[in-house]
N, C-alpha and C positions, 0 to 999 in steps of 0.2 A: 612598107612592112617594118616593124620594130625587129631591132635586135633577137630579141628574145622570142619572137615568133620564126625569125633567121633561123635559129637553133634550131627550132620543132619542128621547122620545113626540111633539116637539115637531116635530125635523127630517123624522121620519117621515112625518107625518101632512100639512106644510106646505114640505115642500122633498121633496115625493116627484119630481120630474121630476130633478132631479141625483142621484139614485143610478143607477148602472148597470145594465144589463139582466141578467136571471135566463139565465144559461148551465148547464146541464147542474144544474141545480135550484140556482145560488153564484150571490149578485152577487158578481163581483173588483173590488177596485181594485189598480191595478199602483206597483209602485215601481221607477222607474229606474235603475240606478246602474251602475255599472265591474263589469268580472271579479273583480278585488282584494279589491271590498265582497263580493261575490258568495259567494267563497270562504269569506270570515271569517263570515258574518252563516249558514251553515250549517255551520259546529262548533259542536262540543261546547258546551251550555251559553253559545251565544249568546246576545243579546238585540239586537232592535228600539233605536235610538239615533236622541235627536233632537235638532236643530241648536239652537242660541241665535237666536231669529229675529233680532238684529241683525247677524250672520253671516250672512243667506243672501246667493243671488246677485243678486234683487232693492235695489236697495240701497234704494229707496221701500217698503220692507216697512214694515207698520204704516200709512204714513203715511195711505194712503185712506181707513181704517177711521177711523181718529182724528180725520179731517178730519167726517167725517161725523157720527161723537159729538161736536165739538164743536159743528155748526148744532144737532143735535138738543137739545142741553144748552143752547143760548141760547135754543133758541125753550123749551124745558121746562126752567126752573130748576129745578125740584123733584127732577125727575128723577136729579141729580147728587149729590141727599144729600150737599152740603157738600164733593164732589173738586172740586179744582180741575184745570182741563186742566194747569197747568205741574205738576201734581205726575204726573197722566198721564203727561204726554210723560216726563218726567225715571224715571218708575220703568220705563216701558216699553225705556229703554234701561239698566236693571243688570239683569243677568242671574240674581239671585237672587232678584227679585219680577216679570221678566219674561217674557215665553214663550218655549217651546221647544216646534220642530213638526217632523215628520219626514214627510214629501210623497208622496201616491199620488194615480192619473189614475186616472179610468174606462175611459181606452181605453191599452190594452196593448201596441199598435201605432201609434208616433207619429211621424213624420218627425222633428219639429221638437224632440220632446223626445230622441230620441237623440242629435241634435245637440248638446242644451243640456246632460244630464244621464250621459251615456256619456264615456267617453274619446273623443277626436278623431280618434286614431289605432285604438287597439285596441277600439273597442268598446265592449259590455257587453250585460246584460238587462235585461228587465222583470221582478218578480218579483209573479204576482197572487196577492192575499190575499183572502180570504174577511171581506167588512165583516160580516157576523154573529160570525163566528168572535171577529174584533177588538173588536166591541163586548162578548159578552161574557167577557172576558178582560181587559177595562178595569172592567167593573162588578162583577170579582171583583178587582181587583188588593185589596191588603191594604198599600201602601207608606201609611203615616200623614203620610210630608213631600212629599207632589204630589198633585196632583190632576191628570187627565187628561179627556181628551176625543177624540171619533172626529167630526171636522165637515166637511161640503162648504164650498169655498170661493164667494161669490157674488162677483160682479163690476159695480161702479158704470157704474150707467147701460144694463147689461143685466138686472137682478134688483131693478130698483128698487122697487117691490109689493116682494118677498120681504126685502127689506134693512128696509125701513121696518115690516113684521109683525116681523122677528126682532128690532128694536131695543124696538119694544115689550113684547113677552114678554118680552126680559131684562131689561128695569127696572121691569118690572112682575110680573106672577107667579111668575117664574124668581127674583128678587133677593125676591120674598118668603118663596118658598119656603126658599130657602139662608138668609134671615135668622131665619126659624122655626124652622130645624132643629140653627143657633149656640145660639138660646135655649136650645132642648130641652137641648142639650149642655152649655149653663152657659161658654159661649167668650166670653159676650160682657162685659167688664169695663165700658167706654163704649160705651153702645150707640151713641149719635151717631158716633163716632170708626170701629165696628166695620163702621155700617153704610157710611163712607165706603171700608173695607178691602174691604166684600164688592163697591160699586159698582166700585171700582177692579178688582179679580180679573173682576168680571162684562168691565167694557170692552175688557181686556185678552185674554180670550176673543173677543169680538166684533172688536177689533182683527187677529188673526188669520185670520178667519174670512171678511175683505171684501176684495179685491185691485181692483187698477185693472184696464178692461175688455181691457184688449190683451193680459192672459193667459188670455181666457175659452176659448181653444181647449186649453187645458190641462185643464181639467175637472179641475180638483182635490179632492184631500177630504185631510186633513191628524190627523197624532194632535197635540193638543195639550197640552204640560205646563206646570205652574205646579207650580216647587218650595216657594218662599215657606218655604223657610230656606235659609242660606250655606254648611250643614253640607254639604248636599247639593249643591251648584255647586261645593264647592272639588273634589267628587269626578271632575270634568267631564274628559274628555279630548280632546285636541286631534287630528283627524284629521282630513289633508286640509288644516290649516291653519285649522281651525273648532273650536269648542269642543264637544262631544259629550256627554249627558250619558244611562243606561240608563234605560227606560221600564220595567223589572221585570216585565214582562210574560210574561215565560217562565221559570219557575222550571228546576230541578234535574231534575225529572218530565217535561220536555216543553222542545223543541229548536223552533228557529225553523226547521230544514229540515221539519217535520213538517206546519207550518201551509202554508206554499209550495203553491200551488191550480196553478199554471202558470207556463211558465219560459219567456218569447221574446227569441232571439238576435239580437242587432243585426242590420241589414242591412249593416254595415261593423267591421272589425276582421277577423282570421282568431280568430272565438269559435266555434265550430260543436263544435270539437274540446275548446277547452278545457272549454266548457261541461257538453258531454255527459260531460265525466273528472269535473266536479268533481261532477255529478248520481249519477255512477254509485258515484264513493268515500262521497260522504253521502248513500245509499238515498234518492236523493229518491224520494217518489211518482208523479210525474208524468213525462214525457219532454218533454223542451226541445222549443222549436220554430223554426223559421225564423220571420224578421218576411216580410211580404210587401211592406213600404215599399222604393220603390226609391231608394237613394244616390246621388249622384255625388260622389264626390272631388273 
């Protein structure tokens, strides 16, 4: 079993209460965004794109998670295999050995995230994705310069049991695993040095993956990438005034409107009309739907 399938066996089996309910035999999770993204993200030969997590809109992004690996790494020195937290912190903010995540909810219909993640004025949708689908299409990705991940977000101080199990697996059998499998490959030149790259990629996942509690109504779950070359960041594109970078998840053969499981229209903007043009010019499968969240301007 790969590493990365370790994980999924992992969140499965032990974070089963944060995935979503089985609707019409899919779990979804939704992604929120503008009409604009909407349109683009279903042509031709789109793909899935995900932020620089030091761009998002949380500006304490990282920092919960990291806070938290560092009590754990004082009380477990061993457990750090020789990272030190300033070189943590310090790689967690470049962008070319740090992560990039691209944001989906469990619930499809949110007041507070239309608020936060739609335009103000005009609107936007939800677009739900089928987390099977997405897992596996990360476990076939073939990109050699990122590595990727499909993970729910936990929340300090509500998921504290599940924070302090998932810190354990990753520096324990998860980082053994990924370290067994460098060997096999022949990656590893300083083991010592190597094992402090793989603890650093592991933390940097886990950094990701832990948010402060006052977003726990968000129910998030997140793809995460680590590109870990520059080759790949200088390709990064700025949208929105964020740096953007292709998760390669949808090749030539197969279109990001195809995977789209459901499509719900704000409760605010005049989208009702747009939405349904842009459903109908790219054959979505599904038919858009009203949110039932009520607005006030």
């Amino acid at each position: 079993m790969s590493p990365n399938n370790e994980l999924d066996t992992y969140i499965q089996e032990h974070l089963k209460p944060l995935f979503p309910d089985v609707i019409n035999g899919e779990r979804l999770v939704y992604h929120y965004t503008t009409i604009n993204t909407f349109e683009a993200l279903t042509r031709e030969n789109a793909d899935l794109v995900c932020t620089y997590c030091g761009a998002l809109n949380d500006k304490a992004e990282f920092s919960t998670g990291i806070e938290l690996l560092e009590k754990y790494f004082k009380q477990n020195p061993h457990a750090s295999c020789g990272l030190s937290m300033a070189t943590l912190k310090s790689m967690a903010e470049e962008p070319a050995f740090g992560s990039w995540s691209m944001s989906f909810s469990t619930v499809g219909d949110s007041l507070s995230q239309w608020i936060s993640y739609t335009d103000r004025h005009d609107g936007g949708v939800s677009l739900g994705f089928s987390i099977d689908d997405l897992l596996n299409r990360i476990r076939q990705s073939k990109h050699s310069a990122q590595l990727l991940y499909l993970v729910p977000c936990l929340y300090a101080s509500v998921h504290e049991k599940e924070i302090d199990g998932l810190i354990r697996f990753l520096f324990g059998p998860y980082r053994d695993a990924v370290h067994k499998q460098c060997m096999t490959k022949g990656c590893l030149d300083d083991e010592s040095q190597s094992l402090a790259m793989i603890t650093l990629s592991i933390a940097l996942i886990f950094a990701a993956m832990v948010k402060d509690e006052s977003f726990r109504e968000e129910k998030e779950w997140r793809i995460v990438m680590q590109p870990f070359d520059e080759v790949i960041t200088r390709g990064c594109e700025f949208l929105g005034g964020k740096p953007r970078l292709y998760t390669h998840l949808f090749g030539k053969d197969f279109q990001v409107a195809q995977s789209i499981r459901d499509v719900v229209c704000s409760p605010h903007g005049m989208v009702n009309s747009k939405v349904q043009m842009i459903a109908n010019l790219r054959k979505l499968a599904v038919k858009p739907r009203a949110s039932k969240s009520t607005y006030i301007s």
